[in-house]
NUBAMI-993749 format. One record per residue (C-alpha): residue in three letters; x, z, y. Coordinates in steps of 0.5 Angstrom, whole numbers, plus 2048, in hexadecimal, padded with zeros to 3 digits. Layout:
// NUBAMI-993749
ALAXZY
...
//
This chain:
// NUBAMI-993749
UNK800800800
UNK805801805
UNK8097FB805
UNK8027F8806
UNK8027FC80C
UNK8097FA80F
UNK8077F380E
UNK8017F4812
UNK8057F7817
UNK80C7F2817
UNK8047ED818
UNK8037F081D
UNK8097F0821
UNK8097E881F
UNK8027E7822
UNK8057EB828
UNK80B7E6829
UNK8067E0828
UNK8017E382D
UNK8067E3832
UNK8077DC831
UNK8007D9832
UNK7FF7DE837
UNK8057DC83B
UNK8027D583A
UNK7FB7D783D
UNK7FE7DA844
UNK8037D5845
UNK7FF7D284B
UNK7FE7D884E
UNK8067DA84E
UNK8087D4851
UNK8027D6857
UNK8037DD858
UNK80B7DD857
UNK80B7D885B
UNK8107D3857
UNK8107CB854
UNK80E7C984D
UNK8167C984C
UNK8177D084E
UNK8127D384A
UNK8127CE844
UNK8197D3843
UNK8147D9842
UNK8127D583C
UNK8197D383A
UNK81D7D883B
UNK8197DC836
UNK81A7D7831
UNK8227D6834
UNK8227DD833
UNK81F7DD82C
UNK8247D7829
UNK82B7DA82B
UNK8287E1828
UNK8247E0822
UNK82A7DE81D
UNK82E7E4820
UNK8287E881E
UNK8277E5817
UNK82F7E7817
UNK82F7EE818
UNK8297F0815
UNK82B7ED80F
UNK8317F080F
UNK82F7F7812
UNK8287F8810
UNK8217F6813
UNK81E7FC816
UNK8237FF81B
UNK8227F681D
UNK81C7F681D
UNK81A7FD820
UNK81F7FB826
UNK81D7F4828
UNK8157F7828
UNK8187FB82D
UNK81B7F6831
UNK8157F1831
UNK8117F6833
UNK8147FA83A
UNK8167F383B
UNK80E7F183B
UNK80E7F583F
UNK8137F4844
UNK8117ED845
UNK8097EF846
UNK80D7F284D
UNK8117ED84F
UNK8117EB856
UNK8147E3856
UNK8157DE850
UNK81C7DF850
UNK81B7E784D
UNK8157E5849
UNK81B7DF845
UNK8207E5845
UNK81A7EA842
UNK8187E383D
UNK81F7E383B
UNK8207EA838
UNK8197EA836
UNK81B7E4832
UNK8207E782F
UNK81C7ED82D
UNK8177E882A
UNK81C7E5825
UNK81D7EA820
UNK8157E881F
UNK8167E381C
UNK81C7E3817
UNK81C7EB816
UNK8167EB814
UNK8167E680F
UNK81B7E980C
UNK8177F180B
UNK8127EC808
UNK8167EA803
UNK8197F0802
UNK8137F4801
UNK8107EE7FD
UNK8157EB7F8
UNK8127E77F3
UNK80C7E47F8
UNK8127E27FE
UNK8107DB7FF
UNK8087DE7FF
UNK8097E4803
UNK80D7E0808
UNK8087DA809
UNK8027DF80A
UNK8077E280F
UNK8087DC813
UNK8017DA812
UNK7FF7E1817
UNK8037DE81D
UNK7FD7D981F
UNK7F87DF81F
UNK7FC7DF826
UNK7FA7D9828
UNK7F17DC826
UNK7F47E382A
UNK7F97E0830
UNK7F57DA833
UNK7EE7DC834
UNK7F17E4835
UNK7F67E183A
UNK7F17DC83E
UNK7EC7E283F
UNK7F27E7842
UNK7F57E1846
UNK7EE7DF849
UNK7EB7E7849
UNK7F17EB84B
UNK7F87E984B
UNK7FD7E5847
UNK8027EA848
UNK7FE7EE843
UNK7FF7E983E
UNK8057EC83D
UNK8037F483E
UNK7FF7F2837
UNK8047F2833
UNK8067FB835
UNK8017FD830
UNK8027F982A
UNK80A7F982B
UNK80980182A
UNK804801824
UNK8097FC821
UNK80F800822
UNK80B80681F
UNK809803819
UNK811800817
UNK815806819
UNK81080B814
UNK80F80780F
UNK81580280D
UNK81A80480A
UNK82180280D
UNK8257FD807
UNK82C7FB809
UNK8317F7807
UNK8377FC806
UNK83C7F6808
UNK83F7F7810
UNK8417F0811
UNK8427ED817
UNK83C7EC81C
UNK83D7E5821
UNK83C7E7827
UNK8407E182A
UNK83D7DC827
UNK8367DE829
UNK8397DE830
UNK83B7D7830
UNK8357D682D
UNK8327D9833
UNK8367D5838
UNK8357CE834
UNK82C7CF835
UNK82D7D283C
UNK8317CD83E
UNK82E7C783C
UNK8287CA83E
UNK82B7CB845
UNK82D7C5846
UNK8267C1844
UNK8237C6849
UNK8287C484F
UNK8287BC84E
UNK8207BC84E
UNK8207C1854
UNK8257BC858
UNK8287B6854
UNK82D7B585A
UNK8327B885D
UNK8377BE85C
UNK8317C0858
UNK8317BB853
UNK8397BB853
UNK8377C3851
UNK8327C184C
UNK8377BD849
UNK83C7C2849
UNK8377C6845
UNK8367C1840
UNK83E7C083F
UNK83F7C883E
UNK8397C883A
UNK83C7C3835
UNK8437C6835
UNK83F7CD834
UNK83C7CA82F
UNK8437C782A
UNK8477CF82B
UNK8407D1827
UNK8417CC822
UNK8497CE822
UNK8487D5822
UNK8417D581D
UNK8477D0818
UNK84C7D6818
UNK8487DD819
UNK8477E0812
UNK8407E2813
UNK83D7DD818
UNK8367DD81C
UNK8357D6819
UNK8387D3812
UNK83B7CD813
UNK83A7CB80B
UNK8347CC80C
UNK8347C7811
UNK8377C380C
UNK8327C2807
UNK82C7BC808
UNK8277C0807
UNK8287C680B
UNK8297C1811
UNK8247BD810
UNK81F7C380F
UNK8227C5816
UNK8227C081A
UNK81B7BF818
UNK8197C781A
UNK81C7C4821
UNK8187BE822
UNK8117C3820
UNK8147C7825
UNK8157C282A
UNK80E7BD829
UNK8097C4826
UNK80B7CA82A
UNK80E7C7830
UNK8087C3830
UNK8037C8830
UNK8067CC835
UNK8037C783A
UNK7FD7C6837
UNK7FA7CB83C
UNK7FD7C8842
UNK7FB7C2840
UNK7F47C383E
UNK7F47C6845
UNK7F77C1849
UNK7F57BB846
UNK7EE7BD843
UNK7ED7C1849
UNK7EA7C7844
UNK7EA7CE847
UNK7F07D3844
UNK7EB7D7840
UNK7E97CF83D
UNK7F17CD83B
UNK7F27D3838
UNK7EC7D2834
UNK7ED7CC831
UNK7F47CF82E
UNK7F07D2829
UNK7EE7CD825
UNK7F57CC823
UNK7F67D3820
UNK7EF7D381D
UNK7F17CD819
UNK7F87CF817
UNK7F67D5814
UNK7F27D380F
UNK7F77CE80D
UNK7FC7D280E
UNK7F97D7809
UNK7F77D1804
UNK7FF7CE804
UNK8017D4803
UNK7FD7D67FD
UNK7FF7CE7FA
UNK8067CE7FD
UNK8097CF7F6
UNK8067CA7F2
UNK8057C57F8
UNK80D7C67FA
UNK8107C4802
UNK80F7BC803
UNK8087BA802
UNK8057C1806
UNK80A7BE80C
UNK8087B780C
UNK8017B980C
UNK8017BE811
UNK8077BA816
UNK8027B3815
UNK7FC7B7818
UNK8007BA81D
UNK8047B4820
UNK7FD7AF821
UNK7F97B5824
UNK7FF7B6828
UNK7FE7AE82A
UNK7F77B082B
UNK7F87B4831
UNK7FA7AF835
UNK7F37AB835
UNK7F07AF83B
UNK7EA7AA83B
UNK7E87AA835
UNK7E97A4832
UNK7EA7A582B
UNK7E47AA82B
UNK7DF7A582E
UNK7E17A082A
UNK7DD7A3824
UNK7D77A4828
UNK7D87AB829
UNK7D67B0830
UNK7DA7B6830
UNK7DD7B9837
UNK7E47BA838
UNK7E47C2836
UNK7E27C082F
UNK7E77BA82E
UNK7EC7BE82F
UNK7E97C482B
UNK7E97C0825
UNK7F07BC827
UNK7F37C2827
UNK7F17C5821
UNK7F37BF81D
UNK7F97C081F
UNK7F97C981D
UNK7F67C6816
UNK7FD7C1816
UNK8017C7818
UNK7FE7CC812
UNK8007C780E
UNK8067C580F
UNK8097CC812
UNK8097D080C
UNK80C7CB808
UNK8137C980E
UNK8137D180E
UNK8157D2807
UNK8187CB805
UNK8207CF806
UNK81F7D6804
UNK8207D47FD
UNK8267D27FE
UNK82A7D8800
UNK8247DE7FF
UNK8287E47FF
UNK8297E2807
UNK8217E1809
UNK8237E480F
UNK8297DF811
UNK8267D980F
UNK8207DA812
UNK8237DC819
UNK8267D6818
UNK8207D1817
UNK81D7D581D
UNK8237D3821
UNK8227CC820
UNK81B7CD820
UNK81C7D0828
UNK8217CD82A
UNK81C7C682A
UNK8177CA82D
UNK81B7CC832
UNK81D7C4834
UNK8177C1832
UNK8147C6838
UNK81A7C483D
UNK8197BD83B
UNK8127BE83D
UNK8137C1843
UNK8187BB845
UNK8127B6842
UNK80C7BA847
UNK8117BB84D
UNK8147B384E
UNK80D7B084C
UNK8097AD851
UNK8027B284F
UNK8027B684A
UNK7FD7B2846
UNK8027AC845
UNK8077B2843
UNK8037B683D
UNK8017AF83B
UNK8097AE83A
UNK80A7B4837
UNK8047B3831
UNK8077AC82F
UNK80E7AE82F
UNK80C7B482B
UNK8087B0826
UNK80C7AB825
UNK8137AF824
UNK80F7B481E
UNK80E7AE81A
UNK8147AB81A
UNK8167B3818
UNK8137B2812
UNK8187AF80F
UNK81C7B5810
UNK8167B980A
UNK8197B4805
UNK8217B6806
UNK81E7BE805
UNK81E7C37FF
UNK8177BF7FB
UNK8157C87F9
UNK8177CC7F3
UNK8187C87EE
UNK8207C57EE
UNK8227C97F3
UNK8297CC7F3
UNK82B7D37F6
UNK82F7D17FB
UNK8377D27FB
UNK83C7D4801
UNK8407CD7FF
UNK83E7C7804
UNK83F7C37FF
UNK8387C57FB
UNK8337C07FA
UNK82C7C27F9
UNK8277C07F5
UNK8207BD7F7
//
């Protein structure tokens, strides 16, 4: 009974972090108004918390794997929550980014910690009890939107951020009485230097990009520049040093192997055309379809009500049914609704003689795209965990990286996109179709991926290992 109690709890921290994101989706317009700021500045809210979870997450998987889970865990429960807080009293939007930043870095631990007790306290059901987890976080996106159109409309969008405070102390309760610290009694050396280098690759880059969109001539574009050539040259002593150090941040052998990569980049490209994308959709809703900010947040429902159920279903079948198909499927309905956005007059729906108001199309859009993500989510999350099951934590820091890091570019790419275009209807229309088309031609990748458990092989810490699919 009481590991059920902890996995309800790990849920509900996991639903903290997945509220906070739709939420923060929801109040966006109103930050760039109350903060007074551009659609530039305050998209870094966004991907400053996705910077911050990309350069931290596989540091976390590391350490917890090493050093035990609980003490992680109960720690970044803290951080994110005074953090929360901390960015519900923000004055400007450069301390709210600062404030996104460490909350980001406490929301890393959500993800790759967790999944790793769950896998300690449900040995034999692991690929299972992980896919029931991971099918909690679009609970978030039912809760997040319509709770945080409400706030923003009726209260304040600061205090899309002041919810987290009780759930942070529930959450922390309940882990520090009942978990059980298990720890690795080896001392191996932690890579505090990679993750810095790391850190200084993303937030230049980041920088950059942010520069030369501010003010693509000048001394500024001579500074963006810059930027990208010291993020570059960041980015090759984090390769060198990962080669050497005895215990790195990212293993390179595993980088190595064709379906460890492939799995990888395909997690970079969901973040970049699903998650990045659905960032904007209230923005977009708001913008373009003119919906009120209640309504935007709405119509994000639909996606969590269709995840869930086929989450929950592939999740039940992921054994017999393996990683491939579940991806194609699920990444096919996900492309062409994406597609689908980008026909604001409706074309395609009065072509089959159908009356439906916008809101509507949208609903039902949207939640063929949250079908297209409980289908394919469950089985992308568990396609390398096989390979190297005694560090649940580390690779699954390692997918959330790829995943994120995609995230985070795809949100800069669309800021870029909205920022340089002459409205931004002809701006979310180049978004949806370029989105499309990239997660079709990513489908290639699924076949380049571990099949499921049948042929898999552990994998080994030489390079030269070839895995079986």
């Amino acid at each position: 009974m009481k590991r059920y109690i902890i996995f309800s709890a790990l849920g509900l921290g996991l639903l903290m972090y997945s509220v906070d994101t739709t939420i923060v989706a929801v109040a966006f317009p109103h930050i760039i108004r109350d903060l007074k700021t551009n659609l530039l500045w305050a998209g870094w809210t966004m991907s400053i918390y996705m910077i911050a979870i990309t350069s931290s997450m596989p540091l976390i998987g590391n350490i917890s794997d090493i050093f035990g889970r609980k003490r992680i865990y109960l720690f970044s429960v803290l951080l994110f929550t005074l953090s929360s807080f901390a960015c519900g009293l923000a004055p400007d939007v450069y301390t709210l980014i600062l404030f996104r930043f460490i909350q980001g870095v406490g929301g890393a631990c959500f993800l790759p910690n967790a999944a790793g007790i769950v896998s300690d306290l449900f040995p034999k059901e692991r690929v299972r009890a992980i896919g029931f987890f991971t099918s909690i976080f679009p609970i978030g996106g039912i809760i997040g939107p319509n709770l945080g159109g409400y706030i923003v409309e009726h209260l304040s969008w600061r205090y899309v951020f002041f919810i987290n405070i009780p759930i942070g102390i529930i959450v922390g309760t309940i882990i520090g009485f009942l978990l059980k610290e298990k720890k690795n009694e080896n001392d191996p050396e932690i890579d505090y230097k990679g993750a810095i280098l790391f850190l200084i690759t993303i937030f230049l880059f980041m920088l950059g990009l942010n520069l030369i969109a501010d003010n693509p001539y000048g001394t500024t574009l001579c500074v963006s520049i810059l930027c990208f050539f010291l993020s570059f040259l960041s980015f090759y002593l984090f390769t060198y040093h990962e080669r050497s150090f005895s215990n790195p941040l990212i293993e390179m052998s595993l980088l190595k192997s064709t379906p460890f990569l492939a799995a990888n980049i395909y997690n970079m490209v969901v973040g970049m055309c699903i998650f990045a994308v659905f960032s904007f959709i209230p923005f977009f809703a708001t913008s373009v379809h003119k919906l009120s900010i209640l309504k935007s947040g709405a119509i994000l429902t639909p996606r969590a009500v269709g995840t869930i159920p086929a989450s929950f279903i592939t999740s039940l079948f992921l054994d017999r049914w393996g990683y491939r198909k579940p991806m194609i499927i699920g990444l096919m309905l996900i492309a062409l609704s994406t597609v689908f956005l980008s026909d604001y007059d409706l074309r395609i729906v009065r072509f089959f003689g159908v009356k439906a108001n916008v809101v509507y199309v949208l609903t039902m859009i949207i939640f063929v795209m949250g079908i297209g993500m409980g289908i394919s989510l469950p089985a992308s999350n568990n396609a390398c965990i096989e390979l190297m099951p005694e560090k649940v934590a580390t690779i699954t820091g390692l997918r959330g990286t790829f995943r994120t890091t995609g995230g985070f570019l795809g949100i800069s790419l669309i800021s870029l996109v909205l920022h340089f275009s002459s409205s931004y209807d002809s701006g979310f229309r180049v978004v949806f179709i370029s989105s499309g088309i990239l997660l079709i031609s990513s489908l290639t990748l699924v076949f380049l991926m571990p099949e499921g458990k049948r042929g898999v092989q552990p994998l080994k810490e030489e390079a030269s290992v070839v895995f079986e699919s």
